[in-house]
C-alpha positions in Angstrom: 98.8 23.6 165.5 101.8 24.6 162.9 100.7 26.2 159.6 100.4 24.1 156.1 102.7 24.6 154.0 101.3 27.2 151.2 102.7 29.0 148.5 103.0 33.0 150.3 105.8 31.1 152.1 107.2 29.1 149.9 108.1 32.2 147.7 109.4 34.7 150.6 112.0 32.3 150.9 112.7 33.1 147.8 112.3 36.8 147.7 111.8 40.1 150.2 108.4 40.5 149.8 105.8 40.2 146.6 103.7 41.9 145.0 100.2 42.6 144.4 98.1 43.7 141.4 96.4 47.0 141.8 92.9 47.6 141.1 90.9 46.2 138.8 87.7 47.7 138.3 89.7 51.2 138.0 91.2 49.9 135.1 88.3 48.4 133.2 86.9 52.1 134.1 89.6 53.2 132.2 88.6 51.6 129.1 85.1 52.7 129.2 82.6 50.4 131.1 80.4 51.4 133.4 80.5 49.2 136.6 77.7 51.4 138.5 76.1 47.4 139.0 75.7 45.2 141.9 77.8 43.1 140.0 80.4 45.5 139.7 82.9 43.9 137.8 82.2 40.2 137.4 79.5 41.5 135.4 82.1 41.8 132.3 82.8 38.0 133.3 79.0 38.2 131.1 80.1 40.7 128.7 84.0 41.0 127.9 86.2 38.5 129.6 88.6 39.1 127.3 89.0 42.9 128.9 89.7 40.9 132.5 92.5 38.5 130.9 93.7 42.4 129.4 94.1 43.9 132.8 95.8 41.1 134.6 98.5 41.1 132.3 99.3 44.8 132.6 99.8 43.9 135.9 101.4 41.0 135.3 104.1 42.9 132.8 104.8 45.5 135.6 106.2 43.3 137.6 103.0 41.9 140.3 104.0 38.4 141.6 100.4 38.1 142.1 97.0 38.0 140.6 93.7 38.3 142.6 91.0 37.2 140.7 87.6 39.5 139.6 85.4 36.8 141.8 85.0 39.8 144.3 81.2 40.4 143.7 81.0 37.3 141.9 78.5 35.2 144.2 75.6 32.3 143.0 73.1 34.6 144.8 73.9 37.8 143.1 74.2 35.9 139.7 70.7 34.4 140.3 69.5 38.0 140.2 70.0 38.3 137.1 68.5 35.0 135.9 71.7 32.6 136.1 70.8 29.3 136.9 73.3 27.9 139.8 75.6 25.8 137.4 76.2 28.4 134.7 77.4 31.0 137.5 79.7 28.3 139.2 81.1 28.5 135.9 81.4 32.2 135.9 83.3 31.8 139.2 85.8 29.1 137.7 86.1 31.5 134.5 87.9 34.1 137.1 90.8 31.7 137.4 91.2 30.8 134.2 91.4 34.0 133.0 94.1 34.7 135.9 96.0 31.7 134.8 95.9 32.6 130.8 97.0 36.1 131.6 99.8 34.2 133.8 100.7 32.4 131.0 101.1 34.8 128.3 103.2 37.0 130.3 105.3 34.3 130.6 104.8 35.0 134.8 105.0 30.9 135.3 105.8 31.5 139.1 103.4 33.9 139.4 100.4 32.8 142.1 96.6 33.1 141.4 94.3 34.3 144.7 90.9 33.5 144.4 89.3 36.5 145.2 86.3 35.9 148.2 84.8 39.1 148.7 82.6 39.5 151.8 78.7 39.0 152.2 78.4 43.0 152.6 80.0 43.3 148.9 77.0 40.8 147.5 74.3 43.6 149.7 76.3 46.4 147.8 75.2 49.0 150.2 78.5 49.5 151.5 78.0 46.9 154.3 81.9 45.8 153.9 83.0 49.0 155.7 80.2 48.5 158.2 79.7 44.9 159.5 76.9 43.9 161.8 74.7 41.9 158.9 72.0 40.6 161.1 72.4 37.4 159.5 73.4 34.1 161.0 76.8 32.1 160.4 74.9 29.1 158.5 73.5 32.3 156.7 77.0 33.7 155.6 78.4 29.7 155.5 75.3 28.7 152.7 76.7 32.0 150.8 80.0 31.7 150.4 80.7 28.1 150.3 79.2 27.8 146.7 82.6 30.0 145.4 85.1 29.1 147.5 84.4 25.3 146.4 84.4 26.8 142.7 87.8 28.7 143.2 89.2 25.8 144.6 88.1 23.3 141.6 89.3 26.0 139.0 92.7 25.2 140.6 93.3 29.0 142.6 96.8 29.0 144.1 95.7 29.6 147.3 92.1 31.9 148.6 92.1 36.0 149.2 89.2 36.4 151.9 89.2 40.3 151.5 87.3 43.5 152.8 86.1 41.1 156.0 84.8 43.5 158.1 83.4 41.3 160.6 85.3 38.5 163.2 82.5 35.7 163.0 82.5 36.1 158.9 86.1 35.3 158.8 86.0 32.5 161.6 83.1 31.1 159.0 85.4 31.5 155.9 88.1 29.7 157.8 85.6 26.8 158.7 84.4 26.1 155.0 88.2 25.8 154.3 89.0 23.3 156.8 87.1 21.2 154.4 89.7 21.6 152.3 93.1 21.1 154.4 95.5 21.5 152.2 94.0 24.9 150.6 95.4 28.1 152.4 94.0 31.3 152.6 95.1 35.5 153.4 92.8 37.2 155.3 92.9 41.0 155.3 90.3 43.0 157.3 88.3 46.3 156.3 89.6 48.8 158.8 87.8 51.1 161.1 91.3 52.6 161.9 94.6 50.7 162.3 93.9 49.2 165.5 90.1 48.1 164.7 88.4 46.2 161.9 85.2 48.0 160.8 82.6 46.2 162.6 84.3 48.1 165.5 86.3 44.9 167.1 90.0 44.9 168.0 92.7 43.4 165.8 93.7 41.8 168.8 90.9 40.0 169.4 90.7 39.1 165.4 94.2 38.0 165.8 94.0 36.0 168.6 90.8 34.6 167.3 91.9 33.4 163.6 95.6 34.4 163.9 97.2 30.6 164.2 94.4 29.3 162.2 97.0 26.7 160.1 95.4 27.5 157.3 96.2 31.3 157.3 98.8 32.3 154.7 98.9 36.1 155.8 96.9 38.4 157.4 96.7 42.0 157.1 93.8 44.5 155.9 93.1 46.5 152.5 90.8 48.6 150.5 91.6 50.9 153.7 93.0 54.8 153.5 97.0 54.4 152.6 97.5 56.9 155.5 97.4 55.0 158.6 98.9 51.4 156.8 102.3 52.0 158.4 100.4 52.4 162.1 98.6 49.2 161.1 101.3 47.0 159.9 103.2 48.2 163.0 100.7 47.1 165.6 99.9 44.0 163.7 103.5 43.2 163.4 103.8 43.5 167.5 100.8 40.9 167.7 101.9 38.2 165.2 104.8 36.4 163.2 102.5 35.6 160.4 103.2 37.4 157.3 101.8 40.7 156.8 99.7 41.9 153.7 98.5 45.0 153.0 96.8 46.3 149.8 95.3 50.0 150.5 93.4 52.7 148.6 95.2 55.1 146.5 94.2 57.3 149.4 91.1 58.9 148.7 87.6 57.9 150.7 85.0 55.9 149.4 81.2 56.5 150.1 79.4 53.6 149.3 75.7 55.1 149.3 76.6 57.5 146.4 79.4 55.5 145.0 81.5 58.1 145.0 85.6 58.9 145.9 86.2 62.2 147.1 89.9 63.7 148.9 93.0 63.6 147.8 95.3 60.6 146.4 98.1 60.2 149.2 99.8 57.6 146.8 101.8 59.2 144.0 104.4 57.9 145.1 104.1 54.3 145.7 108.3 54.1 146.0 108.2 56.5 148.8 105.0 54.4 150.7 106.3 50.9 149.8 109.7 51.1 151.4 108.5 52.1 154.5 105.7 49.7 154.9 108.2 46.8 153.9 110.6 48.4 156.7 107.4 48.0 158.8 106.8 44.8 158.2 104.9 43.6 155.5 105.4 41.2 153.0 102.5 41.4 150.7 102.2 45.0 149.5 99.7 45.9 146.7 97.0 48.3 145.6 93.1 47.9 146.1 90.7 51.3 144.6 92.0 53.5 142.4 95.5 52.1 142.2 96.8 51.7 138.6 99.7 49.9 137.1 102.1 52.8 137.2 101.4 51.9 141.1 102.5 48.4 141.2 105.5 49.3 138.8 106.7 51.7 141.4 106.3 48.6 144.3 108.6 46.6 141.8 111.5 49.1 141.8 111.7 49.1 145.7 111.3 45.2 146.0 114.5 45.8 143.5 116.2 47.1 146.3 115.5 45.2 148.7 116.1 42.3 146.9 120.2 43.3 146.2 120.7 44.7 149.7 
C-alpha cells in the first residue's frame, strides 16, 4: 500500500532537508521554572502559556521549519491527577497547537508545519519507562490512553502527528492503529534507542521497520532524545533498511537518568554545523535537537541546510 500524501514530503520537494526545533523544556528552564513535575512541561500549559508561544518563536526566528508541540506529557490521565475534569484537559491538549500556530504566525513562518507532539505511555509513568519499555500493560490499555490526545491534536488542526520517544514495537503498531481512523492524517515515528541498531525495549530496528515501516500513514521514521554519538551509525543502518525519510532529533549528548532526573557527561554537540552535515550526508532529512539543545543549536542546522540548499 503507497503512502498518503503528507506534508514532510510535500516540502523536501521543495528543500534538502528541514528543520527541527530544539528543546523545549531546556528553554523554559532557562527562564526560571521549575519542571521537576510529572507534568513536566505541559504543566505551564496551567500556569504561563504565554512562555510556550515565547519559545516556539525563538525557534521559529532561527530558522526551524518545524514546531513540535509541548503535548509531550500532556495526557487526560495525567491531567486528571491534578483534578482536571476530561473536557478542560482536551482543551489543554488543543491549546498546544494553537500556541504552535500563533508562534507560526507571528514569525511570519506561514510554511512552517506544526507536529502534534504524542509522547509515549512511559512519559505519562514518568519513571523513565520511555528508555525502558516492557509496560506490562495491554494494547487496549495503551490504545484507551492515547487516543483521547491524538483525536485532540487532530481537531486543533496539527499538521501532521510526532509519535516520539516510542520505546516499544506494539506501542507504535497501536499509535498507527488509532490513526487509521483518521486516513488522511500522517504521522513520524522516531524510536528511543537502546543503541543504533535496537530500540530500547531491546528489539531490532529491523523488525520495527519491517513491522510499521510501509505503514501509508508514516511520514518519516527515525529515533531521538538518544545520545548524538551513535546518530550517524543509526541513520546509516536505517537508511540501508528503508526509502522512507529519515528523522533524527538527538540529545545535546549528555546522558539522562531518569530516577534522579539528572544529566551528567559531556555535551558532544557544540557544534551542530560539524554533526548536521554529516548526518544529512548520511541520510536524514529531518534533523533537530531533543534535551538540552538550545536555539544557538538549531541556528547552526540552518547554516548547513544553507549549503546544501545552493549546492
Amino acid at each position: 500500500m503507497s503512502r498518503i500524501k503528507n506534508p514532510v514530503d510535500q516540502r523536501l520537494q521543495e528543500v534538502p532537508f528541514l528543520i527541527l526545533d530544539g528543546a523545549l523544556a531546556t528553554e523554559l528552564e532557562q527562564k526560571g521554572f521549575d519542571l521537576n513535575d510529572p507534568l513536566w512541561s505541559a504543566r505551564l500549559l496551567i500556569e504561563a502559556p504565554e512562555q510556550i508561544e515565547h519559545v516556539h518563536r525563538d525557534y521559529f526566528e532561527v530558522g526551524a521549519d518545524v514546531a513540535i508541540t509541548s503535548s509531550y506529557q500532556a495526557s487526560i490521565e495525567g491531567f486528571k491527577q491534578r483534578h482536571i475534569k476530561t473536557e478542560e484537559a482536551q482543551a489543554l491538549i488543543r491549546k498546544t497547537v494553537t500556541l504552535a500556530q500563533n508562534a507560526r504566525s507571528r514569525s511570519g513562518k506561514s510554511d512552517a508545519l506544526i507536529a502534534g507532539s504524542v509522547g509515549p505511555y512511559g512519559a505519562y509513568l514518568a519513571d523513565g519507562s520511555e528508555y525502558r519499555g516492557h509496560y506490562g500493560v495491554s494494547a487496549d490499555v495503551l490504545e484507551a490512553f492515547h487516543r483521547p490526545r491524538i483525536e485532540a491534536l487532530i481537531e486543533a488542526g496539527a499538521d501532521l502527528l510526532a509519535f516520539e520517544t516510542i520505546p516499544s514495537l506494539e506501542e507504535a503498531v497501536v499509535l498507527f492503529r488509532i490513526l487509521e481512523a483518521y486516513p488522511e492524517v500522517s504521522a513520524w515515528l522516531t524510536f528511543s534507542l537502546q543503541d543504533a541498531t535496537h530500540i530500547s525495549e531491546g528489539t531490532a530496528l529491523a523488525t520495527c521497520i519491517e513491522t510499521v515501516g510501509q505503514h501509508p500513514q508514516l511520514a518519516a521514521i527515525g529515533a531521538n532524545c538518544f545520545p548524538a554519538s551513535y546518530a550517524t551509525d543509526f541513520i546509516r543502518h536505517v537508511k540501508a533498511l528503508t526509502d522512507v525519510p529519515i528523522i533524527v532529533y538527538p540529545n545535546s549528548g549528555e546522558v539522562y537518568d531518569p530516577v534522579a532526573k539528572t544529566w551528567s557527561g559531556t555535551n558532544q554537540c557544540t557544534s551542530f554545523q560539524t554533526v548536521a552535515k554529516t548526518w544529512y550526508e548520511a541520510g536524514a532529512r529531518l534533523i533537530g535537537g531533543c534535551c538540552r539543545t538550545s536555539p544557538e543549536h538549531i541556528a547552526q542546522i540552518r547554516s548547513v541546510y544553507q549549503v546544501a540548499h545552493t549546492s
